[in-house]
Structure formats: C-alpha cells, structure tokens
N, C-alpha and C positions, 0 to 999 in steps of 0.2 A: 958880371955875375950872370950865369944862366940865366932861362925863364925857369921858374918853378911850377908844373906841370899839375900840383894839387894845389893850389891857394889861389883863389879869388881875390877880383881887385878887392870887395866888401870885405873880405875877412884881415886881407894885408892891412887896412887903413885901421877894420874893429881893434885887431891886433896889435898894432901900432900902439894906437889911443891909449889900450886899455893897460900896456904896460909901462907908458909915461904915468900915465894916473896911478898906478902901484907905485910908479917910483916917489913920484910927489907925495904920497899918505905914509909912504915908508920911511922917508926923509923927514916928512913932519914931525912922525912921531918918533925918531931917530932924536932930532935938538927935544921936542918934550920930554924925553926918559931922561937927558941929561941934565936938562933944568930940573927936574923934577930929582934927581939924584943927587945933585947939588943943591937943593934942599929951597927953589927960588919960587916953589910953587905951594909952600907953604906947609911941606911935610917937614919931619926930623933930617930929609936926607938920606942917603943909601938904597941900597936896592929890598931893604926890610922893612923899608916903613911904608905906614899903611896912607894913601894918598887922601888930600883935601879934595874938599867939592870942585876948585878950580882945575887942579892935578888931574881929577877923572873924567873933568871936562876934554881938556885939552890933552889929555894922553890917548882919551878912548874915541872920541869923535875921528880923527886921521886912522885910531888903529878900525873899527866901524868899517868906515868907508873901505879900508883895504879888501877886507872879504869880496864883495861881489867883483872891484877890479880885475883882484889878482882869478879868479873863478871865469869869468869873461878871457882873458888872458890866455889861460889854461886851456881853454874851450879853441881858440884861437890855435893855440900849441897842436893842437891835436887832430887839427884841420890840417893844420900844414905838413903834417908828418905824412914819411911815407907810406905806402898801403903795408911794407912787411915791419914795420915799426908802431902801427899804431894799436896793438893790445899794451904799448907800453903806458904810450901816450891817453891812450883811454882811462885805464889806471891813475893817471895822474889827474884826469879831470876826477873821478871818483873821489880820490883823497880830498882834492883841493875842496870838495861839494861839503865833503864830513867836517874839513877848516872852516870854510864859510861858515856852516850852522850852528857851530859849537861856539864859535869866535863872536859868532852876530847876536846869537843867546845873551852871553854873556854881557857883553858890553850894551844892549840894548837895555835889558834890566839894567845896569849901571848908569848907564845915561838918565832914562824915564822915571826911573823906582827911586833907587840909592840914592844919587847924588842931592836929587831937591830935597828928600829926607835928612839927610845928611847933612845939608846947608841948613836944615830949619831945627835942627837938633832933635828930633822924630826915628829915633834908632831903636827903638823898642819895637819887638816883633820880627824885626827883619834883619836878625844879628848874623844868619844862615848866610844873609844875601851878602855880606859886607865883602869887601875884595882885600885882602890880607895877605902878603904878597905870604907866600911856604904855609900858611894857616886858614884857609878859609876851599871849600867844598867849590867857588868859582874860581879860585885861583889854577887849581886843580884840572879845573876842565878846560881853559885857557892855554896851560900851557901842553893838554893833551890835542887840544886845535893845533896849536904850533907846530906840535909834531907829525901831526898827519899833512900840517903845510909842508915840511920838508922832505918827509915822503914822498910826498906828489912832486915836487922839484926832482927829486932822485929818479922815480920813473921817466919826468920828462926827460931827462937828462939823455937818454936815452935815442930821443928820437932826432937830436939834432946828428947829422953824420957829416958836414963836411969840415973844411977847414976855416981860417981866416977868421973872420965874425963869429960865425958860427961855431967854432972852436971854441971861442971863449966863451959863448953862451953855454955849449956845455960844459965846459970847466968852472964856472959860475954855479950854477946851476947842482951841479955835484958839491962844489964846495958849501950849499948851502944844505943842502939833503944830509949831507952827513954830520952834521949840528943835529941830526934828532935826539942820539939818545941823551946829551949835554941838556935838550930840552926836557924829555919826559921822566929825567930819573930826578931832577932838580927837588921836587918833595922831599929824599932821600939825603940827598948832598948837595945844599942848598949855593956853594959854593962852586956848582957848575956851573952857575947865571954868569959867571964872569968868559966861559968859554963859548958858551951857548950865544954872547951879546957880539961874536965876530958876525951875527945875522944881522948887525948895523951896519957890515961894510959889506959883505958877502950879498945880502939880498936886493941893494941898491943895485951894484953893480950886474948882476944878473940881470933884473927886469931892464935898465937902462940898455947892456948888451942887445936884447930881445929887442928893444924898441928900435934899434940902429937893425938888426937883421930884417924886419917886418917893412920897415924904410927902404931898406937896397932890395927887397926882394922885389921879382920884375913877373904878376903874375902872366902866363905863355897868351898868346896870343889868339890861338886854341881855344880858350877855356871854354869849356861849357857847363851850364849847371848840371847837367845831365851827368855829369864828370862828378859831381860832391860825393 
C-alpha cells in the first residue's frame, strides 16, 4: 500500500483505536438489544416494550460510549481524506457532532435520572423523561441522532477513493448511510425498526473495515505537521 501523503502516524494509531472501540460499544450493544428483545432483561420482549432499569443499564452505557468513539473516528476520517474530498468528509464530522449530542443527551438523563428512578419506583414527575420505545418525546430524538449518524457515514463515504480495503470501507459505509430514512420515519411505521436493525451488521462491519485501513495505512515519510 502506498504512503498516504495526509495522515499522521498520531492520527493513524487515534483512528485506528477509535474505530475498534466503536466496534466493541457497537457489538455490545448489538447482543443487549437482543437479550433485551428476547425479553432476558426483564422487559415483555420485542422491539415495543418499554425497558427495565437493568435493560437501560446495559443497552445505554455501550450505546453512551459509542458517541464520542464513533465522533473521534469521524474526525479521524476527515483527516485522512483528500484535500479535494474533504467538504465531504467535514460534513461528516458535522453530522456525526449533531449524533454525539443528541445521542449522549439522551442516554445520559437515562442513565443518571430515569433509571435510579425507575429502579426505586419514583416515576412521578418525570413521565416526559421515560424512553418508550414509538411513544415517548426521547425516543424521538434518539432515533433522530441515528439518523444524522447515518448521514455522516454517507458523506464519509465519500472520501474513501481507492480500491481493496478501502473499497469496502466505502461500501460499508454507504450501506449504513442509507438506513437513514428506515431510521427517522420509524415514529410513522413503526415497522421499519426491523430494516433499519441491518445497522447491527452494517455498522460493525464498517468501523471494523476502517480499523484494518487506519492499520495498513503507511503514514509517507515526509510528513510534516506543517502538512495538517
């Protein structure tokens, strides 16, 4: 593989890092939506019911973490693109900034607020706050994060150009972007959640892809900061 001429040894290795650890928060919380749909976390089951204090433990802390990863990641992405690719690639960190905040909103009140509430039978006052999966005012803005997560995948998608590895990154990459609208119309037709959930195989295999490119990339020899 060539040297790549924009990327830093520090950003290959941040970059690296940062998209193993989306894979790991992604995967985690991949088997908890499962268990938790299989009903082993103490809910009725299905993708309609409203989850237990364990459930929002363990579904939200991996989904939590994933924000700033995948955000790091992105940032990462758009370092390495090329100079006539990267209004693309900038765009995608934008989006992924509007994912993080809306995503880490949520789930942070759900960690700190709800859940101890919720464990200690304390739901009065903060019925606003509850997470309900097609019924509740945070569900709503959850899975309007998602979709600007797959937006910004979409624009990255963009800045990968070559073949090999990087092919598949972007083919990955698109194939997760294009899960948005199956994300953001799910209010509507609640039964998109079953097309929208191919983001359990689609967005592992992305960031994993990325982590093997970030890997083989060889930054040039050249490089100077001065170059950033």
């Amino acid at each position: 593989m060539p040297p790549n001429p924009h990327l830093s040894p520090s950003t290959q290795q941040l970059g690296c890092w940062s998209a193993i650890a989306a894979t790991v928060c992604a995967l985690t919380y991949d088997v908890a939506q499962l268990a938790e749909w299989a009903g082993w976390l103490g809910s009725r089951g299905g993708p309609e019911s409203s989850s237990t204090p364990l459930g929002l433990y363990v579904l939200l802390t991996p989904s939590l973490l994933l924000g700033p990863a995948f955000l790091v990641m992105m940032v990462c992405v758009h370092r390495r693109a090329a100079p006539g690719w990267r209004a693309w690639s900038h765009a995608a960190v934008a989006f992924a900034t509007i994912y993080a905040a809306l995503t880490g909103i949520v789930y942070f009140v759900q960690l700190t607020l709800v859940a101890p509430r919720l464990a200690q039978g304390r739901v009065a006052g903060i019925e606003p706050l509850l997470f309900v999966p097609f019924d509740s005012v945070l569900y709503a803005v959850d899975i309007l994060g998602y979709t600007f997560m797959c937006v910004a995948m979409l624009f990255a998608a963009r800045s990968f150009e070559g073949g090999g590895i990087e092919r598949s990154v972007r083919r990955w990459f698109s194939a997760t972007g294009l899960l948005f609208p199956f994300l953001a119309l799910q209010m509507y037709v609640h039964g998109l959640i079953w097309i929208a959930s191919l983001w359990a195989i689609t967005f592992p295999a992305a960031t994993i892809s990325l982590a093997v490119l970030f890997r083989r990339d060889a930054p040039s020899a050249a490089y100077s900061p001065t170059k950033r």
